[in-house]
N, C-alpha and C positions, 0 to 999 in steps of 0.2 A: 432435432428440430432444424428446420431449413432456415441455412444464415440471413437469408433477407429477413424472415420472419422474427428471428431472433433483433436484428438490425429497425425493424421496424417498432418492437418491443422497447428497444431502448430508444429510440424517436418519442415517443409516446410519455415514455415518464420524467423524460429527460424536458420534454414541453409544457409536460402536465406543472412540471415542478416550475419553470420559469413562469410560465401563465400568471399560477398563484405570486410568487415574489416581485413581479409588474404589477400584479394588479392590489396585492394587500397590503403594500410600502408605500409608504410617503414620501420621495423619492427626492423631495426638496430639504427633506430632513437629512436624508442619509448625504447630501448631499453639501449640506455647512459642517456635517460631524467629518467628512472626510475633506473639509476645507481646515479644520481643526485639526489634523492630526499634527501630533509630535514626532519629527521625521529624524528626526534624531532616537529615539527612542524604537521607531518602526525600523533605523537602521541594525540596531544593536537585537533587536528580536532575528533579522536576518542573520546576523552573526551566529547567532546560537543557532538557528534551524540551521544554518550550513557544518556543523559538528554532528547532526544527523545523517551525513550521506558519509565520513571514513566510518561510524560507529558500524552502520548496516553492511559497508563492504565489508569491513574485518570482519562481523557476525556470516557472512555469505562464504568467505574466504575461509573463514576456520571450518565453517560446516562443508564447502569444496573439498581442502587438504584430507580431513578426517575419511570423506568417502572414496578417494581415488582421483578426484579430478582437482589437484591443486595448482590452483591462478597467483599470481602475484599481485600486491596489497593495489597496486597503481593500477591494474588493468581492471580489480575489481571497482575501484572507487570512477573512473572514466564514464565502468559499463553503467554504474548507478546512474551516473549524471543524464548518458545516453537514452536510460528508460527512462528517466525524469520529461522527456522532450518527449517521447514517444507515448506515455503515459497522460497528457496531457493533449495533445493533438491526434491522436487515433480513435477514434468511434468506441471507444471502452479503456476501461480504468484499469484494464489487466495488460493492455500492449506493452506497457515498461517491463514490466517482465519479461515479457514471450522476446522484445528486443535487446533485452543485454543476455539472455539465454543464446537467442542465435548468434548476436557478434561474439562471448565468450566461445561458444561449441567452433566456429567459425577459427576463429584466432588460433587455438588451441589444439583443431584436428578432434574436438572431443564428441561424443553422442550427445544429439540433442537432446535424447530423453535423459541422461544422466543430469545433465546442466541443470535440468528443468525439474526434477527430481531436488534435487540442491536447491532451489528459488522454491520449493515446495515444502520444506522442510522448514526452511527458514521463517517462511511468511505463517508456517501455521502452530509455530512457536509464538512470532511475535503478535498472533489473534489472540492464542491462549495467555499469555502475557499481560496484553491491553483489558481481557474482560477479567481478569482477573484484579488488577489495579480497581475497575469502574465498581466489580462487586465488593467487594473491602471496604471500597471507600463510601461506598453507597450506605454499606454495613454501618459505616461509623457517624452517619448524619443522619439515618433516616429517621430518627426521633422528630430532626427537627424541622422534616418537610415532609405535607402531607402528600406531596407531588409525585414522592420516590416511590414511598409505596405502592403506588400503582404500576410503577415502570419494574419494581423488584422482583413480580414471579416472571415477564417478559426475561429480565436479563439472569435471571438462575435458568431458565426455560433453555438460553442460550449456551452458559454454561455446561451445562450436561449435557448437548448435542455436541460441542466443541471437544469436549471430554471424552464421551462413546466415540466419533469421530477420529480422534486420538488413538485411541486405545486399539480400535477396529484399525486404521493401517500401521501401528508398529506391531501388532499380535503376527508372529511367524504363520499362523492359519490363515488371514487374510491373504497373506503376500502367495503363500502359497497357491490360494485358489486360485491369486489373480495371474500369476506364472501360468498356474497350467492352460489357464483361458486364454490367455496370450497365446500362448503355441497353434492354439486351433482358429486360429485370424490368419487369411488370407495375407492380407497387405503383410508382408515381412518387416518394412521401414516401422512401421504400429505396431507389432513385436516384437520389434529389439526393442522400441522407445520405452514399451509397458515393462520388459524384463528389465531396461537399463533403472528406471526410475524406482522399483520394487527392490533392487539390488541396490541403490541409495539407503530407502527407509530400513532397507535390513543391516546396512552397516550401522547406520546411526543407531540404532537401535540398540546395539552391542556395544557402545560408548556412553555408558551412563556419565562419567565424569566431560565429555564433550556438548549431552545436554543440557548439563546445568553450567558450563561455560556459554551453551547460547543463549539460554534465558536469561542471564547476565546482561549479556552484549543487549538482548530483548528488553531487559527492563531499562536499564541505560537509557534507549533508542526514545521508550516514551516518556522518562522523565524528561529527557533534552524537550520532547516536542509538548508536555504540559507546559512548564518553564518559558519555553520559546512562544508558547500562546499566551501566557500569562502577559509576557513583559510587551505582545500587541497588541493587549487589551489597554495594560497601560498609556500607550500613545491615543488612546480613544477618548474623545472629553466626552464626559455623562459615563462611562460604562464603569458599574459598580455590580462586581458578583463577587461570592465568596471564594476565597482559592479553590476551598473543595472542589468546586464545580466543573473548575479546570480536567481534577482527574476522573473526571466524569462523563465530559462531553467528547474529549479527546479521544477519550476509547471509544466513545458511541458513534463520533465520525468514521473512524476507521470503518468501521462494520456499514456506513453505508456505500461505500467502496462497492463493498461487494454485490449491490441492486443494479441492477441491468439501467444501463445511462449512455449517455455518450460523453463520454469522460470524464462522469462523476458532477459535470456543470447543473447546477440545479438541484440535485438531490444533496449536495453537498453542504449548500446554501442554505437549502431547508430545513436542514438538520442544525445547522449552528443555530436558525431561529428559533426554532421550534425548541433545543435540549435548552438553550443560554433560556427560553423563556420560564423554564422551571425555577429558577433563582431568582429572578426579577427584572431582567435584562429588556429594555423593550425591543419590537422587532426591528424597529432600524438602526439600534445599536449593533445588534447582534449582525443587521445585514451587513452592516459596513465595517465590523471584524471579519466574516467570511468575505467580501472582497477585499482587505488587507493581506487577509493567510493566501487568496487568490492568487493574489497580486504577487507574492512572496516564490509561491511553486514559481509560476511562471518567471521568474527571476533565473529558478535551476535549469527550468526549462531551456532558456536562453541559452546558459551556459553547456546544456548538451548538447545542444544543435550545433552549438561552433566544434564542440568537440567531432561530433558527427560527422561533420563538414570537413573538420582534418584529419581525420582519421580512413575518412571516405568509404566509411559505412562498417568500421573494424577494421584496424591494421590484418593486414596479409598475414596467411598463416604461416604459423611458422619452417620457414624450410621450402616455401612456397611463393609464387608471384601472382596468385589469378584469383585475387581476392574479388566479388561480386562488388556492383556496384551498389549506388543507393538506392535506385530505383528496387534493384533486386531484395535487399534487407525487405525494402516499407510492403511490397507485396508478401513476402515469408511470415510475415509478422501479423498481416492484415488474416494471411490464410489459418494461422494458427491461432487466433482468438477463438474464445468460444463463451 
């Protein structure tokens, strides 16, 4: 698909979705509940979501070591913070990635596909992870809302496409087909990238004790970020939901991540409305916990940008002086979204 078109796709839902939250909010409301908050308590939710980003480096970091390409705990926790800013200001909700893959590959001398192979492994741990938390838990309440049930064959539906999905790229047959497909592509740079990132999935693959250390690290990651939603619900006067629901919505957000957006603005929003509405949450409660958790990213954000800023797009590699500028990163990054 042609990237304008794709570019234009996410324009589209990313409008559709603010449209709605302009126009079906009372905006005078959400507007004394956020004169209301407990900023003492919104600070101490930040404290916790900031124990989120060493959890994910080290989970990045031990999944790096295990396949060949091992970074040091600092450079992974920087790159986090880095795609934190890039994840947040790039036309798609995936540029965090694709930019601490090129500054780590960059720094390090290493193949981009390998990096990115590593940022692939990790991230589709921590989906199977998260829907597994939302299905469990969903398991253990649905008695006593009728609301779940409808959402329950949706997220089992999810489930066992996450599952197959799985199964289909660590099976040595997959990886194989896709090696040999690789060979017969033109562009060489697209065939090492596809051999390098297939030669990832195959090591991990071989490390059964290294993926149940990253599912660890994985489940970790989202208890911290239920916990850390919990306690900015807390700061919120009127918002009254069950904890349950916590480990509910938080994996459900995740997963809107992945709908074509322009940086997740809107669709993200919708979703806090929309899931918190199943418990009882009204929507401008709910809207003004998603601009709280808003408000929060963008705090990381901040701080990657400075990091950015001094680091001037990724320290130099090593052994090396002709590290690219900034300008050069935000083009590589813009070119490899997809």
């Amino acid at each position: 698909m042609p990237r304008n078109t794709v570019l234009v796709i996410k324009l589209l839902v990313t409008s559709a979705a603010l449209v709605w939250l302009f126009h079906s909010l009372h905006w005078n409301i959400i507007f004394d509940k956020l004169a209301g908050v407990n900023y003492v308590i919104l600070g101490l939710s930040l404290m916790v979501s900031l124990i989120c980003i060493p959890v994910c480096a080290l989970r990045w970091k031990l999944v790096g070591d295990s396949c060949g390409y091992p970074i040091t705990f600092g450079d992974s926790v920087r790159a986090y913070f880095m795609g934190s800013f890039f994840s947040n200001f790039l036309p798609t909700g995936k540029g965090g990635d694709i930019a601490r893959g090129i500054i780590v590959a960059k720094q390090y001398s290493y193949s981009l596909g390998g990096i990115m192979g590593t940022i692939l492994v990790e991230r589709i741990n921590g989906l199977i992870v998260a829907t597994g938390i939302m299905i469990l838990t969903s398991l253990f309440v649905i008695s006593r809302m009728v609301a779940l049930r409808n959402s329950m064959i949706s997220s089992v539906i999810l489930v066992l496409i996450l599952l197959i999905a799985s199964v289909i790229c660590l099976s040595p047959q997959f990886q194989k087909v896709l090696t040999r497909l690789a060979r017969h592509l033109r562009w060489q740079r697209l065939r090492k990238a596809i051999e390098d990132i297939v030669g990832v999935f195959q090591t991990f693959r071989e490390k059964p004790g290294m993926m149940v250390t990253v599912t660890g690290f994985s489940l970790l990651n989202q208890l911290i970020l239920i916990v850390a939603s919990f306690i900015t619900a807390l700061a919120i006067p009127g918002f009254q939901a069950p904890w349950y629901s916590f480990a509910i919505v938080i994996p459900l957000i995740c997963f809107t991540a992945l709908l074509p957006s322009i940086g997740g603005y809107g669709v993200r929003e919708t979703g806090f409305v929309v899931f918190f509405g199943w418990f009882g949450v009204t929507e401008e409660t709910a809207a003004t916990f998603a601009i709280l958790r808003l408000t929060l990213s963008l705090v990381f954000s901040l701080a990657g940008a400075a990091l950015f800023v001094i680091n001037n797009g990724g320290r130099q590699e090593k052994g090396a002086d002709n590290a690219g500028p900034r300008e050069e990163l935000a083009v590589q990054v813009r070119q490899h979204e997809f």
